[in-house]
N, C-alpha and C positions, 0 to 999 in steps of 0.2 A: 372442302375441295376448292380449288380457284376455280377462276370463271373457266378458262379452258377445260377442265378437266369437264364441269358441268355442261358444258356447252357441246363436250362431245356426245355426249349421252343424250341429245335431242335429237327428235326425227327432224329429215327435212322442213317439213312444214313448219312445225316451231323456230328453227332455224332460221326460216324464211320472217315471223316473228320478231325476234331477236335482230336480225341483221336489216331491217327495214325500216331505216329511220328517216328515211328519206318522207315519208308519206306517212299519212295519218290511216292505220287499223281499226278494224270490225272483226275481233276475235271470237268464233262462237264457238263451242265443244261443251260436251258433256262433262258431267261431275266425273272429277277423279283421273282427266287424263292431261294431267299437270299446267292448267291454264295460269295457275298462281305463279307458279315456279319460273315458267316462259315470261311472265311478264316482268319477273321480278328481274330475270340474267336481261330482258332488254331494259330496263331500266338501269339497272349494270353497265350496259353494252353504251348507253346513253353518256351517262356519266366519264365513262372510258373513251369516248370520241370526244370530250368533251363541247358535246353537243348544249348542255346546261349543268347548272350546278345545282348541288342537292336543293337547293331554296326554293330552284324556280318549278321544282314538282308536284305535284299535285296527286297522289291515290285515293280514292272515292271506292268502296267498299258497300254494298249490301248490308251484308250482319257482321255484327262484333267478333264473329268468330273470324272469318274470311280476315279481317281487318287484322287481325290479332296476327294472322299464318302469314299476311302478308308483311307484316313490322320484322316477322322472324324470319324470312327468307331475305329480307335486305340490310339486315342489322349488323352484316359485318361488309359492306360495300362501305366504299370510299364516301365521305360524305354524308352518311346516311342520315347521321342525327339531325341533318337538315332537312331531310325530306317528309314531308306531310303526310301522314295514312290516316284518316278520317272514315268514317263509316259518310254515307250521304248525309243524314240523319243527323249527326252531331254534328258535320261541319256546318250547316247550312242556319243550326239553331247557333253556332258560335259566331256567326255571319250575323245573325241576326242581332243577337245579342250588341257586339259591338256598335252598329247604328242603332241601337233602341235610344240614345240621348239625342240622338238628331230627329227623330221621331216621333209620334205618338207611342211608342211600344210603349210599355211597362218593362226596367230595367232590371225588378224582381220576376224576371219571365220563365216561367216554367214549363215543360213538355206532359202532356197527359198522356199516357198507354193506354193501353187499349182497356185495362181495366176500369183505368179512369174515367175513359170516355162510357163506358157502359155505365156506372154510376151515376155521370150528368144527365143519362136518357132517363134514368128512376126519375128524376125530379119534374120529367116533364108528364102531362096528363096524355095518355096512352091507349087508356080504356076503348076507344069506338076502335081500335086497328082491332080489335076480338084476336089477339094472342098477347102473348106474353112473354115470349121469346124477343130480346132486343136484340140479338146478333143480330138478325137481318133490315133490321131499323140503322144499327151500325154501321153494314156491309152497302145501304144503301148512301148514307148520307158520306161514305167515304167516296163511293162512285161517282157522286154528283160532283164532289168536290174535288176529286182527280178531271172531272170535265172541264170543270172552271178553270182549271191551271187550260186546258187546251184550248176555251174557246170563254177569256174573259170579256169580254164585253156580253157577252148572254148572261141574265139574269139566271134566279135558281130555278124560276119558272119554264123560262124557256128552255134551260138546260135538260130538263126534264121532259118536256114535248120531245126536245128533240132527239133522246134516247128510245123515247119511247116510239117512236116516228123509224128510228135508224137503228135499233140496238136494243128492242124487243125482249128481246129473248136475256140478256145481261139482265134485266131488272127482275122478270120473272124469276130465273134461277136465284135472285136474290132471296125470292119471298117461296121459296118451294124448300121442299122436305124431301129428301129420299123419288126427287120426280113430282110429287105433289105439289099443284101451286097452290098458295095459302090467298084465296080473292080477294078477301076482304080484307087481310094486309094490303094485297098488291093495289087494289082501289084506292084504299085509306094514303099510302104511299103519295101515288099519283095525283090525289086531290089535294093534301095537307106536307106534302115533302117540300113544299119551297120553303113556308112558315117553320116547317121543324127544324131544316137546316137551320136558318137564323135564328129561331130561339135558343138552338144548339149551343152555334156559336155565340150568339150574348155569353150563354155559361161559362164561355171559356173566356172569354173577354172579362167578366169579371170577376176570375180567379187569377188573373193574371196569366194565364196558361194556352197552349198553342197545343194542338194533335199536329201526329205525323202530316199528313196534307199540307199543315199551314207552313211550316218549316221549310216546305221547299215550295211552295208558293211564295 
């Protein structure tokens, strides 16, 4: 369909979307009631006012999937092959990538998943946290360190006071079950999580390797 055809077929509100280029949006709506598609005809609509060219675009995606829906909904637009669809995630490590010779990076720089990361917590000594469970060893040292992106100048120490201080209950639900908090995780956390993060990270420093966090850190 051309863009008009598609563009009649939106509600106001989306239209309001599309036709709003004047100003920078904050689009919220539920799964499924066509947020991809809206953004895609304003990106369309973009291109058509020739407000910019495909080059100077930027799309930034969640999951590979969304990213994927969003290549196919702009793939026959003017320009497209220009225009950038990146998931967060991989653009931010190809960002990285590129400055790693002006850097300290390692050049062979790798991303660890989330299995990976659970592998590097095997290697570390565990035993006083009294479970055996590292999801929530995982779930916390991600937390700390989505902190650090908000408030870097705090160490991981203080990072950590001050969730604990402000945001109680987030660290809890890290270390609980079905409702049950696990204490002696959550103690062991709080006493030994500044050292575990950094021994963490050494592991990935010398595999040459970054977790999601570090990437957009």
């Amino acid at each position: 369909m051309t863009f008009e055809q598609q563009y009649q077929q939106l509600n106001q509100q989306q239209k309001r979307v599309v036709d709003g280029l004047d100003q920078n949006i904050l689009l919220l709506a539920a799964a499924g009631t066509g947020k991809t598609n809206t953004l895609a005809l304003r990106i369309a609509n973009i291109l058509r006012q020739g407000l910019a060219e495909g080059n100077q675009i930027l799309c930034l995606t969640f999951t590979n999937r969304a990213c994927k829906e969003m290549k196919e909904r702009i793939s026959s637009m003017e320009s497209a092959k220009d225009i950038t669809v990146r998931t967060f995630h991989s653009f931010c490590f190809e960002v990285v990538r590129g400055y790693a010779k002006q850097s300290d990076i390692s050049t062979d720089l790798m991303i660890s998943d989330e299995d990976d990361c659970l592998d590097l917590l095997k290697e570390l000594d565990l035993s006083a946290m009294g479970c055996d469970n590292l999801q929530p060893v995982q779930q916390f040292i991600n937390h700390i360190k989505e902190q650090k992106m908000i408030f870097p100048t705090l160490n991981f120490q203080q990072i950590i006071q001050y969730c604990y201080q402000h945001d109680r209950m987030k660290l809890e639900q890290v270390c609980s079950i079905r409702g049950n908090l696990n204490q002696v995780q959550y103690r062991f956390l709080l006493k030994y999580g500044a050292g575990l993060v950094k021994r963490y990270n050494r592991l990935l420093e010398e595999r040459h390797s970054v977790d999601f966090n570090d990437i957009l850190a």
